[in-house]
C-alpha positions in Angstrom: -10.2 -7.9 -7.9 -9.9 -9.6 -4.6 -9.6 -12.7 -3.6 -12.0 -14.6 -1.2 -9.4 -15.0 1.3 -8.7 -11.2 1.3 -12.4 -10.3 1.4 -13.0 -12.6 4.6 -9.4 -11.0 6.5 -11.3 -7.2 5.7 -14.3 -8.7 7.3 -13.0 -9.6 10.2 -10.0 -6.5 10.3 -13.2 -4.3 10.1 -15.4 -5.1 12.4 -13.6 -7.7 14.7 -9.7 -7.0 15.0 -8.9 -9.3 17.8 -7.2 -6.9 20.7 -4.7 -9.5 22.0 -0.9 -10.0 22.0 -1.0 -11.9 18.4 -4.2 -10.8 16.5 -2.8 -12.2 13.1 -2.4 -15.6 14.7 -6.3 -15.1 15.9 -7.4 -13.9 12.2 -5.2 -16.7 10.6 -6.9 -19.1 12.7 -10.4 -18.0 11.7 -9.1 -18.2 7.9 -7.4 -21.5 8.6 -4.3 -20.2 6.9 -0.9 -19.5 8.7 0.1 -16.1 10.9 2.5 -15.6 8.7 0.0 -15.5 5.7 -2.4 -13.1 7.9 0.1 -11.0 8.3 1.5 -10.6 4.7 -1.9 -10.5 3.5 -2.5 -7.6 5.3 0.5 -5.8 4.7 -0.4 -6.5 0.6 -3.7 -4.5 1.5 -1.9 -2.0 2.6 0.7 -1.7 -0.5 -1.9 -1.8 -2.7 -3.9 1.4 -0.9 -7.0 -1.3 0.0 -6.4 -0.9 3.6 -5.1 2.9 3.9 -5.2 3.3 8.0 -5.3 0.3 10.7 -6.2 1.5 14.3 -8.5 2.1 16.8 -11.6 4.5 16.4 -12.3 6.2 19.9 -15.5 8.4 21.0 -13.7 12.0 22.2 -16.3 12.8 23.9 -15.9 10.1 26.4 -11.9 10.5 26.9 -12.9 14.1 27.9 -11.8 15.3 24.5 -13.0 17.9 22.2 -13.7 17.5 18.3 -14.6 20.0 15.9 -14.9 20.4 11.8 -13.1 23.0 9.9 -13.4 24.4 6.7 -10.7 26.6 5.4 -10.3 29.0 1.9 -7.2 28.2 0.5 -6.0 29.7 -2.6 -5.0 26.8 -5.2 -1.3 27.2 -5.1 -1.4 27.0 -1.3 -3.5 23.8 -1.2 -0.3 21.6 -0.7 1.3 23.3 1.5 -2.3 23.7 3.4 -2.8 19.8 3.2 0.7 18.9 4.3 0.0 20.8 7.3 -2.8 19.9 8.4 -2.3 16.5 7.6 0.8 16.7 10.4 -1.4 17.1 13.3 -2.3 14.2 14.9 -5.2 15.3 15.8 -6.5 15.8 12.5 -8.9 12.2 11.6 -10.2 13.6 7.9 -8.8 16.3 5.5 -10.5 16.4 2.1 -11.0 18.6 -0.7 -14.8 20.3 -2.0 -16.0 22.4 -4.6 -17.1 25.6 -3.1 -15.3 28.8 -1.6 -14.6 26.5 1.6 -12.9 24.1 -0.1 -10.5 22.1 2.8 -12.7 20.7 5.3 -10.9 18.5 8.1 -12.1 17.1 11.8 -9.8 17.8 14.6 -9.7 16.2 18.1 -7.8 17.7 20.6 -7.8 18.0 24.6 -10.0 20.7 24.6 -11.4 23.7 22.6 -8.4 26.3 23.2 -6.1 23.2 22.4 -7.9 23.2 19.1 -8.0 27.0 18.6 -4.1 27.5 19.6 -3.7 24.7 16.6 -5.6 26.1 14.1 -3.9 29.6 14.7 -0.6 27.8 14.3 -2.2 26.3 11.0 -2.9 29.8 9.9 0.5 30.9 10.6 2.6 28.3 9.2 0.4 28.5 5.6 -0.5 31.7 5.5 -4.1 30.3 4.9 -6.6 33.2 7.2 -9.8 32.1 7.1 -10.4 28.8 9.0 -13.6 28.2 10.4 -14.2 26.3 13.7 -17.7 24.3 13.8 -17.3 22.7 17.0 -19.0 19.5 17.9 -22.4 19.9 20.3 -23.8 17.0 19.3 -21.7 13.9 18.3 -23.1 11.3 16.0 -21.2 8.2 14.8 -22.3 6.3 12.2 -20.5 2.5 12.1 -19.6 1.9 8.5 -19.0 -1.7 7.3 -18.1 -2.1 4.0 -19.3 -5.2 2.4 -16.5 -7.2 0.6 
């Protein structure tokens, strides 16, 4: 259960970090606690697996970058070794597993398509995983999820 002092900091870490030289000190201030206690409050979230990434969201598109979602077939006793991999590319933003015959799906941003294609090749190789499938972005839609704490 969280506290209400831990829902308000995910409020504003959500939708309103504060992009400045001491954000904490500008969340603490909001809270009317310390920066100290911003800080360690966040870094509890984070221990606990509340708060599992903390960064900036960026629109590819506009940086002149490509995206694409891929959906691989990987064998059970290949799955982490598949995950591991992927998971090391930091292009990579989701990798999760479904029930069907494509059953690791992942998004991947790169600098452009053959960036992405040269990638998933060396994916292939280094698993031994041969069918990925490239669905590359035409369209991009972003949906802005706030969770309500």
């Amino acid at each position: 259960m969280l506290s209400i002092l831990e829902k308000e900091l995910l409020k504003i870490i959500q939708t309103e970090f504060p992009i400045e030289e001491r954000p904490y000190k500008k969340i603490a201030e909001r809270l009317n606690i310390s920066e100290n206690e911003a800080f360690s409050i966040t870094k509890n979230l984070i221990a606990k697996g509340i708060i599992r990434r903390l960064g900036a969201t960026f629109a590819s598109d506009k940086l002149n970058y490509a995206s694409t979602l891929c959906a691989a077939h990987v064998p059970d006793d290949k799955i982490d070794l598949f995950v591991q991999v992927v998971n090391s590319y930091p292009g990579v933003t989701h990798n999760y597993l479904r029930k069907g015959y494509y059953n690791i799906w992942f998004t991947f941003i790169g600098r452009n398509k053959e960036f992405i294609s040269e990638k998933l090749k060396e994916i292939s190789e280094k698993t031994g995983v041969n069918e990925i499938v490239n669905f590359p972005a035409k369209k991009l839609f972003k949906v802005k999820v706030d969770l309500n704490v």
